[in-house]
C-alpha positions as CSV (number, residue, x, y, z in Angstrom):
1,X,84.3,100.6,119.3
2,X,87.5,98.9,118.3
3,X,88.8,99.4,114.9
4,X,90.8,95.8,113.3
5,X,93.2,96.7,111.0
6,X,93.1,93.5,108.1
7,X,95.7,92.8,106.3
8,X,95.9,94.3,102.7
9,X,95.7,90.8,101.2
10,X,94.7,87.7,103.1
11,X,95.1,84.1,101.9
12,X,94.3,81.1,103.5
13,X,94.5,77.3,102.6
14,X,94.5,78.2,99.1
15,X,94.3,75.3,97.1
16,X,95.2,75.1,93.0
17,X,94.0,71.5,91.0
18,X,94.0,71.6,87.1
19,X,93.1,68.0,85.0
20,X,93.9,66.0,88.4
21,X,97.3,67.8,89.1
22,X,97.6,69.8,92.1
23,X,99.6,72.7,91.6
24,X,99.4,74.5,95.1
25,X,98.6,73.2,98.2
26,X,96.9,74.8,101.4
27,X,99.3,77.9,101.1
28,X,98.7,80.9,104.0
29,X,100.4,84.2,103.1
30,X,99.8,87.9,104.1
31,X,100.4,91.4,102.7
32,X,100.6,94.3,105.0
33,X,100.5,97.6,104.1
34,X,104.2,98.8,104.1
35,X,106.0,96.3,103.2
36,X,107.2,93.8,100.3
37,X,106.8,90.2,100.2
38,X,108.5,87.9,98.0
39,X,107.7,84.4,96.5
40,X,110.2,82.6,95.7
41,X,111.5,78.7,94.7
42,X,112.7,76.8,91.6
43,X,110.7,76.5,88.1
44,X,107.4,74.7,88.9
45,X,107.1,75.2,92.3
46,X,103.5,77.4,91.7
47,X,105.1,80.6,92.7
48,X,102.8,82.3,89.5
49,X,99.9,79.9,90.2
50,X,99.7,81.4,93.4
51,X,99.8,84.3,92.3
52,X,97.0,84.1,90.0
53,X,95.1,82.4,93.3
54,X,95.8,85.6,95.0
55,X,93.4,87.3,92.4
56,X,90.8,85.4,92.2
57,X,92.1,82.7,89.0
58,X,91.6,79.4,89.4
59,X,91.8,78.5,92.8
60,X,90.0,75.2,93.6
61,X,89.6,75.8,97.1
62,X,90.5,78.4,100.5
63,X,90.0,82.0,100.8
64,X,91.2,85.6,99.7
65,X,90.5,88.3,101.4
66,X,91.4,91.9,100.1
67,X,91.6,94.7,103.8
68,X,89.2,92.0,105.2
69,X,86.8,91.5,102.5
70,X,86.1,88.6,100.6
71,X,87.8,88.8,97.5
72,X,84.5,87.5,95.3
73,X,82.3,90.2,97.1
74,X,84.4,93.1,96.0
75,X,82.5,95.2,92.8
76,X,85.3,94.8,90.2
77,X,85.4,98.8,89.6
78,X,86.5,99.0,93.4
79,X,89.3,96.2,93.0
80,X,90.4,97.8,90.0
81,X,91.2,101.3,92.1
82,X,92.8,99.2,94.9
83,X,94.6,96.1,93.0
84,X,97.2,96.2,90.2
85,X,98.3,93.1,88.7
86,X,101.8,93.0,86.4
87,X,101.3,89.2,85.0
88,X,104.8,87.5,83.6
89,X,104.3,87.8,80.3
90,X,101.3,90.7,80.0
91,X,99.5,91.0,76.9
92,X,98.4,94.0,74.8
93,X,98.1,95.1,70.9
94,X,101.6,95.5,70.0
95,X,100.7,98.9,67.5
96,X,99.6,100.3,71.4
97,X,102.5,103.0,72.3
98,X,103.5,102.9,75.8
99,X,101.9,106.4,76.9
100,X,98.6,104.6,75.7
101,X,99.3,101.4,77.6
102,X,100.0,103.1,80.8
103,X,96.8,105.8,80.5
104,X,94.7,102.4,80.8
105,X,96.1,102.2,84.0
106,X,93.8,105.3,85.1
107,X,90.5,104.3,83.5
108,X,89.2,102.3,87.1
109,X,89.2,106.1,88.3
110,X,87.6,107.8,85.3
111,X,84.4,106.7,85.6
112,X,81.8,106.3,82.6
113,X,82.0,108.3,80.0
114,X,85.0,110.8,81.7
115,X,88.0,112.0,79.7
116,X,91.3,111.8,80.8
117,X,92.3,114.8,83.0
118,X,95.4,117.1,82.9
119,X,95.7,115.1,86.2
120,X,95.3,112.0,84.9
121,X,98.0,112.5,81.9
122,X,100.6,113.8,85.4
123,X,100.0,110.5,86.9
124,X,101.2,108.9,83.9
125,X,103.8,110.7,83.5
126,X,105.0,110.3,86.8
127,X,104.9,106.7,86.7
128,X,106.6,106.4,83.1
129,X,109.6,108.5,84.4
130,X,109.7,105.9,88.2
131,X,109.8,103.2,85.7
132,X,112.8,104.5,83.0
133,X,110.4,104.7,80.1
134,X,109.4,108.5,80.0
135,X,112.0,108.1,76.8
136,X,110.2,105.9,74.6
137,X,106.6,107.1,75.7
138,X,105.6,107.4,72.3
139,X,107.0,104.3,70.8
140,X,104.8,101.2,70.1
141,X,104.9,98.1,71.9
142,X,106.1,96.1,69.1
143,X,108.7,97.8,68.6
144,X,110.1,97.3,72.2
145,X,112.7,95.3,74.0
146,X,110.9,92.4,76.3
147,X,113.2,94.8,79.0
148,X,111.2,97.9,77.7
149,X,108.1,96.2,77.5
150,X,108.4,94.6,81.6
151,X,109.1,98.3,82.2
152,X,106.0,100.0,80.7
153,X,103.1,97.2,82.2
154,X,105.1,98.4,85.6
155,X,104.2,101.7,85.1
156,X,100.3,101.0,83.9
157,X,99.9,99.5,87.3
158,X,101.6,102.4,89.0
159,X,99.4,104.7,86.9
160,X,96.1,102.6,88.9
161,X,98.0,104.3,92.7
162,X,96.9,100.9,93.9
163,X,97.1,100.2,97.2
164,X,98.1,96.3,97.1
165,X,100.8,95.7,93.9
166,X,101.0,91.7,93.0
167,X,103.6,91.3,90.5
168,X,104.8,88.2,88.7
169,X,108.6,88.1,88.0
170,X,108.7,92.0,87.1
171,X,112.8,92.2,86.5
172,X,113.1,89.0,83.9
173,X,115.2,90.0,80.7
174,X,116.5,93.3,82.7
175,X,120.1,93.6,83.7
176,X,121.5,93.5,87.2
177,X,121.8,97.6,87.0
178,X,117.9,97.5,85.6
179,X,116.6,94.7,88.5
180,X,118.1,97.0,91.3
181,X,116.1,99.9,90.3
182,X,113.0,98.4,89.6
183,X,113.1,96.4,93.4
184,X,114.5,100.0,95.0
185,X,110.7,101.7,93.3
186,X,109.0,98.2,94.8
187,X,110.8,99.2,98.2
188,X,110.0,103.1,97.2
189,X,106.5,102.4,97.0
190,X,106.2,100.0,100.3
191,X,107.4,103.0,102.1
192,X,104.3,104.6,101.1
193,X,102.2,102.7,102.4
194,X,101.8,100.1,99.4
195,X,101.9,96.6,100.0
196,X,103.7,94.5,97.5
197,X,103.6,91.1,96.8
198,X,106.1,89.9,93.8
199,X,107.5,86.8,92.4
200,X,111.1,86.4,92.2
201,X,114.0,84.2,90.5
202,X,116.7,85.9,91.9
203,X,117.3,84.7,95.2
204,X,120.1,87.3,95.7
205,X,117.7,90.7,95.2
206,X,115.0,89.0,96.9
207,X,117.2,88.9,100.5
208,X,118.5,92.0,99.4
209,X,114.5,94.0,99.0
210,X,112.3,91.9,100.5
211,X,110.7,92.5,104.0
212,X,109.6,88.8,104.1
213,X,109.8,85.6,101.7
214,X,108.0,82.7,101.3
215,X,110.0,79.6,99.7
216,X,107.6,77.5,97.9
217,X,108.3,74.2,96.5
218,X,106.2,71.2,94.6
219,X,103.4,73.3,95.1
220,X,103.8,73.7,98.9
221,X,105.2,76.7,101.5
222,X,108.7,75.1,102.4
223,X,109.4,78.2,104.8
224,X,107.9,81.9,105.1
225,X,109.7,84.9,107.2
226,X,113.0,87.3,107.4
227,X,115.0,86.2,104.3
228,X,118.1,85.3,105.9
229,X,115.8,82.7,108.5
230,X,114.2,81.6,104.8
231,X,117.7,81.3,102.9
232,X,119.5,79.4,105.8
233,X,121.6,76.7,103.9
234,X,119.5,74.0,104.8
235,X,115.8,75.3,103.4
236,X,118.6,76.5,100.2
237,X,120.1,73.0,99.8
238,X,116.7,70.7,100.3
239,X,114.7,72.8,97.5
240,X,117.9,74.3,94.9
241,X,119.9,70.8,95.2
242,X,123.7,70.9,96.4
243,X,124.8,73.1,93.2
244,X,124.6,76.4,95.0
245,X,125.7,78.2,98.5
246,X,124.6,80.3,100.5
247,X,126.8,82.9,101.8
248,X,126.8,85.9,104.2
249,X,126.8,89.5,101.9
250,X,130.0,91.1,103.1
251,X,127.9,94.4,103.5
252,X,125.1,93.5,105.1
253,X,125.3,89.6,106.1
254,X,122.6,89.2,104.4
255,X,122.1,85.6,101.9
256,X,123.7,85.5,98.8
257,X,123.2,82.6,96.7
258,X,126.1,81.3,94.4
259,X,127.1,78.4,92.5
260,X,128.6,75.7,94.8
261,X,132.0,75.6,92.1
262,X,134.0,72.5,92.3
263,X,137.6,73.2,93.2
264,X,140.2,73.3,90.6
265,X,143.4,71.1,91.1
């Protein structure tokens, strides 16, 4: 008997309509296991709300599958061990500290009624330190940076070891030092075996650490494959407008997107 490996995450003609407006529009995408995917396209183009689709939120109409099961079928304890989800702007009690935050991370593998274990607390650890925030562990949330506070929901869902990561915009308010590091643990983690799916602004880092991208815009999937096939100047210039350029990294040849500046006399 054959064996078919499915794809970590599986969507297919997903479809997203709120009060009469459609918002997404019979988008396809895959996650594999292994490698990193990246949404990308102006404000508005339903980069989150697909997202959200991709978990199960609001989707008027297609399919998700999660490893080849329907999404809707899977017991929520199991999705829990196998799916983290780091929204854009993640909510918890701001007198939480961070070492609290990310321990609720483990709690899909404790089971009812089990304490943490001196294994459980090492997983957190681990995933504080990955993220940069093993230093303000015992802080509150409140009392955080919105920088900080990205970084500690990164490390609750790394706390879940989930096998699929869907993140939504995870290096917003961090520095171009800070967004490097978090994509290089995104690429960290693809190499073992993780699939990651994660929206992104920066059209720059997402050439630079993504396996694949999908360019959405209006709601619809513009182009999807090898970023530098996805960033060509013309799919760049018909969604972005004729204010920016797209030039060849002088590394790597990879895209790198800059401001088309008007020459000065």
């Amino acid at each position: 008997m054959t064996l078919v490996a499915h794809p970590l995450l599986e969507v297919r003609d997903i479809s997203v309509t709120i009060d009469g407006n459609t918002l997404v529009e019979d988008v396809d995408l895959t996650v594999e296991a292994g490698e990193v995917v990246g949404l990308v396209g102006p404000n508005g183009a339903g980069k989150s709300t697909l997202l959200r689709a991709a978990t199960g939120v609001r989707a008027s109409g297609g399919t998700v599958h999660i490893e080849g099961q329907p999404l809707a079928g899977i017991p929520r304890a199991e999705l829990y061990r196998n799916v983290a989800v780091v929204q854009q702007l993640p909510e918890a009690p701001l007198s939480m500290t961070v070492e609290d935050l990310v321990m609720l991370g483990r709690y899909p593998h404790l089971g009812l009624f089990r304490r943490e274990s001196a294994s459980d607390h090492e997983i957190v650890r681990a995933a504080m330190v990955r993220t940069g925030c093993a230093t303000f562990a015992e802080r509150h949330l409140g009392t955080l940076s919105g920088g900080e506070r990205r970084r500690a929901f990164i490390a609750r869902a790394l706390a879940q070891e989930p096998r699929l990561l869907l993140l939504d915009e995870p290096t917003a308010n961090l520095d171009a030092d800070a967004q490097a590091q978090i994509l290089e643990l995104l690429r960290d983690l693809a190499s073992g075996g993780v699939g990651v799916l994660v929206v992104l602004h920066d059209l720059t880092f997402a050439a630079a650490y993504c396996d694949r991208l999908l360019l959405m815009h209006r709601g619809r999937l513009v182009a999807s494959g090898a970023p530098e096939a996805v960033l060509a100047p013309e799919h760049v210039t018909a969604v972005y407008g004729s204010h920016v350029r797209v030039l060849p990294h002088p590394d790597t040849g990879m895209p790198v997107i800059v401001p088309a500046m008007p020459r000065r006399s």
